[in-house]
ZAMARGU-4260 file (C-alpha; in steps of 0.2 Angstrom, whole numbers, plus 5000, padded with zeros to 4 digits):
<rodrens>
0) 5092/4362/5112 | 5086/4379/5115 | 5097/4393/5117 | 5090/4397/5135 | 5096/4380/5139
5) 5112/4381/5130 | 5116/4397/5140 | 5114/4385/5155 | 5126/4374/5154 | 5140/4388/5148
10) 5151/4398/5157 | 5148/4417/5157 | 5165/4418/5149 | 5158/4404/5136 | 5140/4413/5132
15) 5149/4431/5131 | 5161/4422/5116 | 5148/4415/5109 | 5137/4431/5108 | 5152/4441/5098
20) 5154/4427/5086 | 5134/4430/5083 | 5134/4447/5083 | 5150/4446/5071 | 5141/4437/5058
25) 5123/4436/5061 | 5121/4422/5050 | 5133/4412/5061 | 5124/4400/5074 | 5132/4403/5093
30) 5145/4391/5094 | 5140/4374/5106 | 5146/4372/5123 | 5165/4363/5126 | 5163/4345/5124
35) 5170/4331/5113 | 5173/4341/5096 | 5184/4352/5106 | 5194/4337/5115 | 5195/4330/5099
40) 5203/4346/5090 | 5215/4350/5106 | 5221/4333/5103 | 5222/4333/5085 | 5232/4350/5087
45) 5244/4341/5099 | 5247/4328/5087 | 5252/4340/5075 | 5265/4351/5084 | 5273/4337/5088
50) 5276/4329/5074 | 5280/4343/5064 | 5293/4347/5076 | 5301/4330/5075 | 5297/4331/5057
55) 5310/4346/5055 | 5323/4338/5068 | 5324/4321/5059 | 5323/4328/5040 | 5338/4341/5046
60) 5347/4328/5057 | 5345/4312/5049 | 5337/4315/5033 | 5321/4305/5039 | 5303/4308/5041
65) 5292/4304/5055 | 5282/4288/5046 | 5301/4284/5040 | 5307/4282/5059 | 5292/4277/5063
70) 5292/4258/5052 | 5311/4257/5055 | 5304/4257/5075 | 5292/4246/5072 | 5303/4233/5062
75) 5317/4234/5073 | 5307/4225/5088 | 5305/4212/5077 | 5313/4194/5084 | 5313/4176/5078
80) 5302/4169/5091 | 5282/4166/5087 | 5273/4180/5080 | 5291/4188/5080 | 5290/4194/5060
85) 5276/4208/5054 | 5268/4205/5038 | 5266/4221/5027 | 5247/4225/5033 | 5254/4224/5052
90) 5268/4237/5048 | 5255/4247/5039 | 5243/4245/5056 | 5258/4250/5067 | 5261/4265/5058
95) 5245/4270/5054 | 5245/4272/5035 | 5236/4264/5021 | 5243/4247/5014 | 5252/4254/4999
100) 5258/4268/5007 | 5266/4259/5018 | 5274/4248/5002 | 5279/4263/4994 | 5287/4267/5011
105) 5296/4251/5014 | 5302/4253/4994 | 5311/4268/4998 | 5318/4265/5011 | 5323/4249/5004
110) 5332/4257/4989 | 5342/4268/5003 | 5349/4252/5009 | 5341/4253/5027 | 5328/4238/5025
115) 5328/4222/5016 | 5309/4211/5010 | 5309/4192/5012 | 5298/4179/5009 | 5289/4172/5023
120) 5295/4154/5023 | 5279/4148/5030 | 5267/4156/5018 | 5275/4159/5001 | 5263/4173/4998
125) 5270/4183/5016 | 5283/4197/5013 | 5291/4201/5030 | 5303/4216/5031 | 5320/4216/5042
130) 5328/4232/5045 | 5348/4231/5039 | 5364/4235/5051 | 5361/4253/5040 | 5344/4254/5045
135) 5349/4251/5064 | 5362/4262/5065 | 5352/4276/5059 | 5338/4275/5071 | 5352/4272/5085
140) 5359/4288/5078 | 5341/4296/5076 | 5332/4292/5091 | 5341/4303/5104 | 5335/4317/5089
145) 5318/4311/5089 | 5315/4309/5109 | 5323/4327/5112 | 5310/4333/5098 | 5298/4324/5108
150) 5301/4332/5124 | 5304/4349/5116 | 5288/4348/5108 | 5277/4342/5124 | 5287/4356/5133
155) 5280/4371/5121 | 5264/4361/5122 | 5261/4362/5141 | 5262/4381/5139 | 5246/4384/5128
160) 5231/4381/5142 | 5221/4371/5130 | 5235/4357/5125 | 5241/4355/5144 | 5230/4343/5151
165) 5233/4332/5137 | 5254/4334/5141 | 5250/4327/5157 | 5239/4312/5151 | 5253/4309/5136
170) 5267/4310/5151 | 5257/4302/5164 | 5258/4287/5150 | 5276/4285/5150 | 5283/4272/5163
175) 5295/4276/5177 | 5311/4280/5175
</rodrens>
């Protein structure tokens, strides 16, 4: 693409940033139009506020990490009924970490008394977590903690230009109330 077709599809605003960024460092190429790499890193940088900021909440409130709430979640929708139980790789895939993350995960929390491992009675090589009376009453206690973090989080959010239009996709998202 040339530049004379670059400046085309830019905004005047656009082409005058991207001019100071060349005359800045001459080495520098003019920085692209808007497009998916910018949705991508606003979204990315959505991400991120928020969970730090229900990071902080739960580690001062509840002495639990996101990914920590996040599996004791995830476990405690678990029910009796077909396909009721998750096998390690499905919590892993729920919670978006690695395999033995996730295993190190479970072991800790585990050790803290808030889940218990079982063998799957059907497949003996199966391990199926549960999530102990512990566990469910600290994510009782946690969750208001955690959805106020949320909301606080998507609040500050909507007031940076860039991150607004995602707040309204994330809250268009949640169902009535």
């Amino acid at each position: 693409m040339t530049q004379q077709t670059r400046q085309k599809q830019e905004t005047p605003e656009q082409a005058e940033a991207a001019q100071a960024t060349a005359a800045a460092d001459p080495g520098c190429p003019p920085a692209p139009a808007p497009g998916l790499a910018q949705g991508w890193c606003a979204l990315s940088a959505l991400h991120s506020r928020i969970e730090s900021h229900i990071e902080r909440a739960l580690q001062a409130g509840h002495d639990l990490s996101v990914r920590e709430f996040s599996v004791l979640n995830v476990l405690s929708e678990q029910h009796d009924g077909p396909g009721g139980h998750l096998r390690m790789h499905q919590v892993a895939d729920s919670v978006v970490l690695s395999q033995s993350a996730t295993t190190r995960l479970v072991t800790r929390l585990e050790e803290r008394g808030l889940l218990s491992r079982y063998l799957c009675p059907d497949d003996r090589r199966g391990i199926y977590t549960n999530v102990t009376p512990d566990g469910l009453a600290l994510l009782v206690e946690a969750r208001p903690t955690h959805d106020g973090a949320l909301h606080e989080a998507l609040q500050d959010a909507a007031q940076r230009p860039e991150l607004a239009p995602l707040v309204t996709a994330v809250e268009t998202l949640a169902p009535s109330e």
